[in-house]
C-alpha positions as CSV (number, residue, x, y, z in Angstrom):
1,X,86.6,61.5,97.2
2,X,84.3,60.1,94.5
3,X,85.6,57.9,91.4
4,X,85.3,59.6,87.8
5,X,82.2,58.7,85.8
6,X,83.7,57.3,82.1
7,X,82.3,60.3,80.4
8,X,82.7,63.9,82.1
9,X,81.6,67.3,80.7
10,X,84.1,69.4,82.5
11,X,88.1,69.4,81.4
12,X,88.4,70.0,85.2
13,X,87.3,66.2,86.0
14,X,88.6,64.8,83.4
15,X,91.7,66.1,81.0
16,X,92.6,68.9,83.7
17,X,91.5,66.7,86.8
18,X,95.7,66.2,88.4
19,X,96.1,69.8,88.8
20,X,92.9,70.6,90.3
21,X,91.8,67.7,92.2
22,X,92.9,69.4,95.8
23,X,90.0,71.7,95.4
24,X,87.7,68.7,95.3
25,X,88.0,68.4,99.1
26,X,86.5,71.1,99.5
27,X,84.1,72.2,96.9
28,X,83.2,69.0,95.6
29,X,79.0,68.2,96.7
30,X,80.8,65.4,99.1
31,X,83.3,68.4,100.3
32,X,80.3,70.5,100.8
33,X,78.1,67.4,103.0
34,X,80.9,66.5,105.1
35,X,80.5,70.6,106.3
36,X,77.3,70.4,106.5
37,X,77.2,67.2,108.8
38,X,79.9,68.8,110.8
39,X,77.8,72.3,111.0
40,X,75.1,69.7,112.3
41,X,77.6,67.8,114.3
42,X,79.1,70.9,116.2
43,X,75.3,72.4,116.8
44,X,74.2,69.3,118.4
45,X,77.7,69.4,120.9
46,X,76.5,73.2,121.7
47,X,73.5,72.5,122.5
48,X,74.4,69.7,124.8
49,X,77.3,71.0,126.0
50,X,75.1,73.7,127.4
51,X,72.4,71.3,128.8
52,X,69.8,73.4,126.9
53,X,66.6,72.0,126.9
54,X,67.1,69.1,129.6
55,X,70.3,68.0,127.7
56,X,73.0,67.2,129.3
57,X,77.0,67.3,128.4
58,X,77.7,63.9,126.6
59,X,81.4,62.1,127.4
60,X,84.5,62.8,126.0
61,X,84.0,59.3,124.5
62,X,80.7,60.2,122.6
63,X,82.1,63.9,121.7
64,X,84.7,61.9,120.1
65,X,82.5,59.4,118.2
66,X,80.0,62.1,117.5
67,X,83.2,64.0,115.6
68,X,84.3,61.2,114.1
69,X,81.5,61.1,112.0
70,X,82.9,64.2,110.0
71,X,86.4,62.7,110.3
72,X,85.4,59.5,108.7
73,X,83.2,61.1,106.5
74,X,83.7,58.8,102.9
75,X,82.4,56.9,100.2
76,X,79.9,55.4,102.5
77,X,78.5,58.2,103.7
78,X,78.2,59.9,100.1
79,X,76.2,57.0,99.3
80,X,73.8,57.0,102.2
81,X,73.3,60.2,101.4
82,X,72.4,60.0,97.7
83,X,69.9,57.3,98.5
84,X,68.2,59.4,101.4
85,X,68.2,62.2,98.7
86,X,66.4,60.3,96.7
87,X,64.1,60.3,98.5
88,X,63.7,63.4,100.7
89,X,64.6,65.3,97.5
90,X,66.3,67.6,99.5
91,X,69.9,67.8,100.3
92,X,70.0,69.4,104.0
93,X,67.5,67.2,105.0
94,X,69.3,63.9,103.9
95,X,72.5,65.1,106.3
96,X,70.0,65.4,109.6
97,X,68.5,62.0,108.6
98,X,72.3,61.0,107.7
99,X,72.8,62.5,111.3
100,X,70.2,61.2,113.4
101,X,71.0,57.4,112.2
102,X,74.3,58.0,113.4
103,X,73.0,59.3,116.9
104,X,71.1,56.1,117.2
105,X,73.7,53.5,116.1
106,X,75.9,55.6,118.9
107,X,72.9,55.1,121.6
108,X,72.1,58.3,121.6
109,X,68.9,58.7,120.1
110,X,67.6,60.9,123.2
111,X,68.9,63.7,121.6
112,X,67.9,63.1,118.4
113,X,65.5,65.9,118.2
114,X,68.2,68.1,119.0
115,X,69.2,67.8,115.5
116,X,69.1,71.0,113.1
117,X,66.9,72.2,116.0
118,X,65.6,75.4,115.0
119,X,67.7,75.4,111.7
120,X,66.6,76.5,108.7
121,X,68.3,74.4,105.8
122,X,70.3,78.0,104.9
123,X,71.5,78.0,108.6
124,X,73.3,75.2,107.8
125,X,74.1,75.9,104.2
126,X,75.4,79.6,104.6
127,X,78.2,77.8,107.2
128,X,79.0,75.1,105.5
129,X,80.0,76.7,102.3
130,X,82.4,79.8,104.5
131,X,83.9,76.6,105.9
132,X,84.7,75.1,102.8
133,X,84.9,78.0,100.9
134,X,87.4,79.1,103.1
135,X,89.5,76.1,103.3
136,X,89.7,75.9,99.6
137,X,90.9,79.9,98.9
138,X,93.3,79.2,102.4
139,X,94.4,75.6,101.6
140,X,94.2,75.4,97.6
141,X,94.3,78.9,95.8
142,X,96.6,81.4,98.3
143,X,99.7,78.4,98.0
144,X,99.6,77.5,94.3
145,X,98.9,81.8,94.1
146,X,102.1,82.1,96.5
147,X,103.8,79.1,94.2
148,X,103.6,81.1,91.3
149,X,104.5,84.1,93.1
150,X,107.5,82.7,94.2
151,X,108.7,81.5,91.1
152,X,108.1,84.9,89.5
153,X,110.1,86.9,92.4
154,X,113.0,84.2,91.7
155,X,113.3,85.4,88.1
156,X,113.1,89.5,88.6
157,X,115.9,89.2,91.3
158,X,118.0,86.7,89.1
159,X,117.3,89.3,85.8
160,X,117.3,92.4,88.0
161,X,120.5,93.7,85.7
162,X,119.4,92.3,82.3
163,X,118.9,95.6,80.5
164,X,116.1,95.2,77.8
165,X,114.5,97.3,75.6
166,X,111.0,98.3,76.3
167,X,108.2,98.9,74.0
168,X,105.8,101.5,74.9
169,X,103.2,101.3,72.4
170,X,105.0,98.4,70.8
171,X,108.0,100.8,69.8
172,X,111.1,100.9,71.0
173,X,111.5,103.0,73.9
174,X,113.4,104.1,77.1
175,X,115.3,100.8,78.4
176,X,114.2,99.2,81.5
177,X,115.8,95.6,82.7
178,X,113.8,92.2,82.1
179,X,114.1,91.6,86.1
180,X,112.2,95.3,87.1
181,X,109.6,94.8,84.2
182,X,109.0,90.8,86.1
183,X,109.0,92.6,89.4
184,X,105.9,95.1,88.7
185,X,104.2,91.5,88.4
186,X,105.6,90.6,91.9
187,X,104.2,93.8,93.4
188,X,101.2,94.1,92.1
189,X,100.2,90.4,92.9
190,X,101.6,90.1,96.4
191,X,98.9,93.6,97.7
192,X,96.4,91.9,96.2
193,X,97.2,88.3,97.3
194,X,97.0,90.5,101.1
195,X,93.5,91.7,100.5
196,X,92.5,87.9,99.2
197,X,93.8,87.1,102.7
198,X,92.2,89.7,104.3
199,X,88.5,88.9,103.4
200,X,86.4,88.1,106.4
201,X,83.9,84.7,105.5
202,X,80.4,85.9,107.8
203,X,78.0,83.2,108.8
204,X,74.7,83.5,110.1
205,X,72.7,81.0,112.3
206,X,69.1,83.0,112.7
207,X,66.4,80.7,111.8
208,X,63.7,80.9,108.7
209,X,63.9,84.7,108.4
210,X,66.4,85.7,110.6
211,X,64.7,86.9,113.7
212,X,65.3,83.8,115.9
213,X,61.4,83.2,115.9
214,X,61.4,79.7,116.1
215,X,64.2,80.1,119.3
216,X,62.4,82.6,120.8
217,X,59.5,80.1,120.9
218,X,61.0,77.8,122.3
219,X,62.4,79.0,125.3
220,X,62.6,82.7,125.3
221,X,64.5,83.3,128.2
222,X,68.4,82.5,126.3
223,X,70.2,85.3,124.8
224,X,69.9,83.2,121.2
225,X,71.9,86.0,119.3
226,X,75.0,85.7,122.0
227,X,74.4,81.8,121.5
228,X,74.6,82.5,117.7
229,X,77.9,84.6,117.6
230,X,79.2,82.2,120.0
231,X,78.2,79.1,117.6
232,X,79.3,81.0,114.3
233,X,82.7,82.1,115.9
234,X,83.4,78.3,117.0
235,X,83.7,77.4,113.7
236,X,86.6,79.9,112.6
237,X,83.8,82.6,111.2
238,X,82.7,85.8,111.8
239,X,79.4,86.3,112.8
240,X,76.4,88.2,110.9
241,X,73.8,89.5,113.2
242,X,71.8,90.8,110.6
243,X,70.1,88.8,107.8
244,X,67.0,87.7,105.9
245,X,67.0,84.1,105.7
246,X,70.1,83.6,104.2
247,X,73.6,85.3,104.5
248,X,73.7,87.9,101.9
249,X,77.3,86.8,100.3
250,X,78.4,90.1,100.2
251,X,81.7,88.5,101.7
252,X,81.6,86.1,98.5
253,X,81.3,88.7,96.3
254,X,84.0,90.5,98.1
255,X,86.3,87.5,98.1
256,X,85.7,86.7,93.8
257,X,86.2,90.0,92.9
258,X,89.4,90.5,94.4
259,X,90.1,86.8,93.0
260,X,89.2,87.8,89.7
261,X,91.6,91.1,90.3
262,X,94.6,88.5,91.2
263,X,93.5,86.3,87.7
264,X,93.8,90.0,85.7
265,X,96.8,90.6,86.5
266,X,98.4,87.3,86.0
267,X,96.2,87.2,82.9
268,X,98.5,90.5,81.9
269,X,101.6,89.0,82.7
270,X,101.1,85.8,80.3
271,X,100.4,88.1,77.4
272,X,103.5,90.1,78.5
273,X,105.5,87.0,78.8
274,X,103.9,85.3,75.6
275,X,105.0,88.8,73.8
276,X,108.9,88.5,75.4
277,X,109.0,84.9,73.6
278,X,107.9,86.2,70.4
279,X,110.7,88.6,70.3
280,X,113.0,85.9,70.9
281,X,113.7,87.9,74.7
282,X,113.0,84.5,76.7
283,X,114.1,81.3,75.1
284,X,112.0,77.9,75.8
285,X,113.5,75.3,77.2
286,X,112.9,71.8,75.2
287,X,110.9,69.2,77.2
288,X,111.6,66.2,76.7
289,X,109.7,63.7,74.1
290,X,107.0,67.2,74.0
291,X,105.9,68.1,70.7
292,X,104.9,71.5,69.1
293,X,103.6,71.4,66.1
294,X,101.9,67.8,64.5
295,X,103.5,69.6,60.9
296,X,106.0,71.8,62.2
297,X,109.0,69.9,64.4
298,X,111.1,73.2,65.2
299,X,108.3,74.7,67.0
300,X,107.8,75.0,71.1
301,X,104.8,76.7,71.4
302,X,103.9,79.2,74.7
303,X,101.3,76.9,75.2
304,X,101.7,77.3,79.4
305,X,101.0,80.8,79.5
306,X,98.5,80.6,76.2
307,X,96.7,77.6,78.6
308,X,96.7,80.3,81.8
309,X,95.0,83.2,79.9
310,X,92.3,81.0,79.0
311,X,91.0,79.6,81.7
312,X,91.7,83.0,83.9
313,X,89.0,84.3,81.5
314,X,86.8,81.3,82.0
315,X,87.5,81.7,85.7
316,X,87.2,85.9,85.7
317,X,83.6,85.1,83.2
318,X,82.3,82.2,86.6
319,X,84.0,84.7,89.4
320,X,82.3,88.0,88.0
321,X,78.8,86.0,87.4
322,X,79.4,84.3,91.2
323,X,80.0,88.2,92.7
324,X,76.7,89.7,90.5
325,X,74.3,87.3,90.9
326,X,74.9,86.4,95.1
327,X,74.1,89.5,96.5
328,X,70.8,89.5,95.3
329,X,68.1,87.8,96.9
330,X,64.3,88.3,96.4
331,X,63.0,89.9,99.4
332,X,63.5,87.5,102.4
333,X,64.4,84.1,100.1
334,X,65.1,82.4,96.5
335,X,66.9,79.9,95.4
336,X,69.0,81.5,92.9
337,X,72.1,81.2,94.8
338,X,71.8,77.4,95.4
339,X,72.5,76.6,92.2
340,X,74.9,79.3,91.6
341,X,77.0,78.6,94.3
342,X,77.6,74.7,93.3
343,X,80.0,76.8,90.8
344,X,82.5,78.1,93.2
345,X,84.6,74.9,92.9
346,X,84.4,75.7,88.7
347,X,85.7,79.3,89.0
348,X,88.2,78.6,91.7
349,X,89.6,75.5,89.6
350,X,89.9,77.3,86.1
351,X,91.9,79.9,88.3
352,X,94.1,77.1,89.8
353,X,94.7,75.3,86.5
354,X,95.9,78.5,85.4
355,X,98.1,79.3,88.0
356,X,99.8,75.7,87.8
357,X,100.0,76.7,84.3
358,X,102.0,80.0,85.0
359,X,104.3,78.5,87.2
360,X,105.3,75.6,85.1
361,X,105.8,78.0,82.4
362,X,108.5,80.0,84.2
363,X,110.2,77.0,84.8
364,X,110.7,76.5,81.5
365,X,112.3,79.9,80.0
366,X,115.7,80.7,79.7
367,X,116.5,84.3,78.9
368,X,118.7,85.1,75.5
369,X,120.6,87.9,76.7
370,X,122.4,88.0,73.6
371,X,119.7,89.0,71.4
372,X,118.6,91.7,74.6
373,X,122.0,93.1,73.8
374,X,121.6,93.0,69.7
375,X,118.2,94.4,70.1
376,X,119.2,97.4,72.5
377,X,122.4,98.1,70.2
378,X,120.2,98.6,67.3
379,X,117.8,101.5,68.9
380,X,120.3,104.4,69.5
381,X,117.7,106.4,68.8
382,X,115.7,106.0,72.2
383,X,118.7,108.0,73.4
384,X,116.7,110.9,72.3
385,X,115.4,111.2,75.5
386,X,118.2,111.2,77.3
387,X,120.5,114.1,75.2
388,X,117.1,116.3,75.6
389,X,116.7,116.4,79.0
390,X,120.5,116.7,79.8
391,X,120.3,119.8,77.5
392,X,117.3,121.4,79.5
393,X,119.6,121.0,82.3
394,X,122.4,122.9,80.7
395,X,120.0,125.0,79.5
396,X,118.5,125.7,83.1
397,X,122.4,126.3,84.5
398,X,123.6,128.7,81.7
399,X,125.4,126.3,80.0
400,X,123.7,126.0,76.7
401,X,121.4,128.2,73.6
402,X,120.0,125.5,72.3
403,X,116.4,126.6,71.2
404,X,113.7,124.2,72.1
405,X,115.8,120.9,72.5
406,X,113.0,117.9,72.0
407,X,112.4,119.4,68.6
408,X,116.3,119.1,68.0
409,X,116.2,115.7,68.5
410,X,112.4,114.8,67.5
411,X,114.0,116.3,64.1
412,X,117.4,113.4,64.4
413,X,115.5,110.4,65.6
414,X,111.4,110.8,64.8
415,X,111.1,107.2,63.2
416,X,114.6,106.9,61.8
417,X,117.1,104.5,62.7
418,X,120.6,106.0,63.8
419,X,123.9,104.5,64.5
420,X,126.0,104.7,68.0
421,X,128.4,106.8,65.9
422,X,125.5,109.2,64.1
423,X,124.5,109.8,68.0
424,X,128.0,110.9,69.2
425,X,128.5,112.9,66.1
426,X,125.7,114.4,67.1
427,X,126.3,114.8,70.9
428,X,130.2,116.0,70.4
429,X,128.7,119.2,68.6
430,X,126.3,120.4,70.9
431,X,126.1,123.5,72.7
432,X,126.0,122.3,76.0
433,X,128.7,122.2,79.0
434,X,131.8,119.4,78.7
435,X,130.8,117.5,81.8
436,X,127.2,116.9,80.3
437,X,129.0,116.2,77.0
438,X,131.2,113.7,77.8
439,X,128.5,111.8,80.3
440,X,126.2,111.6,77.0
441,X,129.2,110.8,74.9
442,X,129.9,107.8,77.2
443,X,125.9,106.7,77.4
444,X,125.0,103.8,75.2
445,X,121.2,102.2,75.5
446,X,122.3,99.1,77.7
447,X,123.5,101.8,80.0
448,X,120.3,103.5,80.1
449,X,118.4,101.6,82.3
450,X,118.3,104.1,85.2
451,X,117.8,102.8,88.8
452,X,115.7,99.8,86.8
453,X,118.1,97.1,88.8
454,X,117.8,98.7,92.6
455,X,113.7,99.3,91.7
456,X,113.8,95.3,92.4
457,X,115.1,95.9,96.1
458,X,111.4,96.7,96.8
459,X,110.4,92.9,96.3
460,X,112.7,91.1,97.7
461,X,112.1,89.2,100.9
């Protein structure tokens, strides 16, 4: 909406500004006016539409131009309002001057005085940053969140039967398939992308303190908190009947903290990924005319998902602040929050700079099933697990005498290396029943996945 000024302190207006320039819309200090002088806009049409106070219903016409003072809403209007800011040296009060000059070039200056009429400047404030707030989680975050969501559920179901070998503890442990390991991911984000959606953003529209005083005053006899829940619900917001003088933001801190949740997660699966290239498991894809290393000219570095776990912590270190410091208010007013909340757009745009990030990334990996292969055939020894169990079984049925069969094995395989033929060796003299024999004889570690591949059933659409 604004142009750049030559030197900017954030990366997210300057170096990072394409990939998070949709959240200026809405977050940006013009994003946030243009709600405010529609918050005015739409009180002003209430109040006329019900012919309070000797009002009476203006035309569709002058509805329409009244609106389209939010609709047209640009660079002139940013400026206006910086000049009458200047001045007033207050923000709220700039858009009901910025408001009543409108009213008069419209020829409707008898209603002037109907402007921000018993507001307090948090009245306007509190709705003007659900609206926007809102817009930018529904409009912004939530698609590049489903984007990347997307993009991750394409590569579990495409991997679903790549058996890899996992690493509990960093060791080499019970196989699993590179497509289930993707799909926890896929789970875990899409409940908590349903409670992000879930979050209800509360307005309030009470006067200085919340008690209506200034409305009862002037004309006692109107229901003002039905005319409040009706006026908050207009806008697409659900309506808090009890408040100081501001909305207490327990919604905001509801709505960051399951944000940050989302950013954790994804935070986890860029280390997981980064570790899967490290091992060789994923293979980058060149880019063309990219470079890796100014010294080194083999090297493509992870530097998408590296990039992502970064500013998730910058956005988690804003989103956690945001969540602590807004639900705290000194007795009926301060002005902490003012200031804090003019970082929302910073948290939220770490977090989408990181999620472009993620889903670039996964574009850009190819997975070397070869070396999944190499890497499985060279751990017979997670086997272990398997041949122990089976021989519990037998033991259960009748079918074996083995004594205490996890030390048998911890005794062959406790940090020793074995060969596919030192494990059938082993397996072709147990004591245990032939059916159980020749099932263990005829197990291999890419066949020991378990139900790993079907496990992925449970995230696709």
């Amino acid at each position: 909406m604004t142009s750049l000024p030559p030197q900017v302190l954030s990366p997210l207006d300057g170096r990072y500004y394409p990939a998070v320039s949709d959240l200026g819309e809405y977050l940006s200090e013009a994003g946030l006016n243009r709600a405010r002088v529609q918050v005015e806009v739409e009180w002003l049409l209430y109040l006329t539409d019900h012919s309070m106070f000797g009002s009476a219903p203006l035309s569709a016409d002058q509805s329409a131009a009244l609106r389209a003072v939010v609709t047209d809403f640009g660079q002139a209007e940013i400026d206006e309002l910086a000049a009458l800011e200047a001045t007033t040296r207050h923000d709220v009060k700039a858009v009901e001057y910025l408001v009543r000059r409108r009213l008069d070039s419209l020829g409707l200056s008898g209603i002037a005085e109907l402007t921000h009429f018993a507001c307090t400047s948090e009245d306007i404030n509190n709705l003007s940053y659900a609206i926007v707030i809102e817009s930018a989680v529904r409009e912004v975050w939530l698609p590049r969140a489903r984007a990347v969501l997307d993009a991750l559920r394409t590569r579990a179901v495409e991997y679903r039967a790549d058996a890899m070998l996992s690493r509990t503890h960093g060791q080499p442990a019970t196989p699993t398939t590179l497509g289930k390991e993707l799909a926890v991911f896929v789970y875990r984000v899409e409940r908590l992308l349903a409670e992000v959606e879930d979050v209800e953003y509360l307005g309030k529209f009470s006067g200085a303190t919340g008690t209506f005083a200034a409305h009862v005053a002037a004309d006692s006899s109107v229901d003002w908190p039905a005319v409040s829940r009706e006026f908050v619900t207009s806008l697409g917001l659900t309506w808090n009947p009890l408040t100081t003088q501001i909305e207490p933001h327990d919604w905001q801190a509801q709505l960051y903290g399951r944000i940050a949740h989302v950013n954790r997660v994804l935070h986890n699966l860029c280390t997981d990924v980064w570790t899967y290239i490290s091992l060789g498991y994923f293979r980058q894809i060149p880019q063309a005319g990219a470079t890796g290393s100014s010294t080194m000219p083999h090297k493509i570095n992870p530097i998408r998902f590296e990039n992502a776990e970064a500013n998730l912590e910058l956005s988690n270190a804003l989103l956690d602040s945001l969540a602590a410091t807004l639900v705290t208010s000194r007795l009926q007013r301060d002005l902490t929050d003012s200031t804090t909340q003019r970082n929302v757009g910073v948290a939220l745009g770490h977090s989408v700079l990181a999620l472009d990030n993620i889903r670039r990334g996964l574009g850009e990996l190819d997975v070397d099933r070869a070396l999944l292969a190499t890497d499985l055939d060279g751990n017979w020894e997670i086997l272990g697990e398997a041949i122990q169990t089976v021989i519990r079984a037998e033991i259960v049925a009748g079918r074996s005498s083995i004594a205490d069969p996890y030390a048998v094995l911890k005794e062959l395989t406790r940090g020793k290396r074995i060969s596919g033929e030192d494990l059938r060796e082993f397996v072709a003299g147990l004591d245990i029943g032939d059916d159980a024999k020749q099932r263990l004889l005829a197990l291999t570690p890419a066949g020991y996945a378990g139900l790993a591949s079907d496990l992925v059933a449970h995230i696709e659409l």
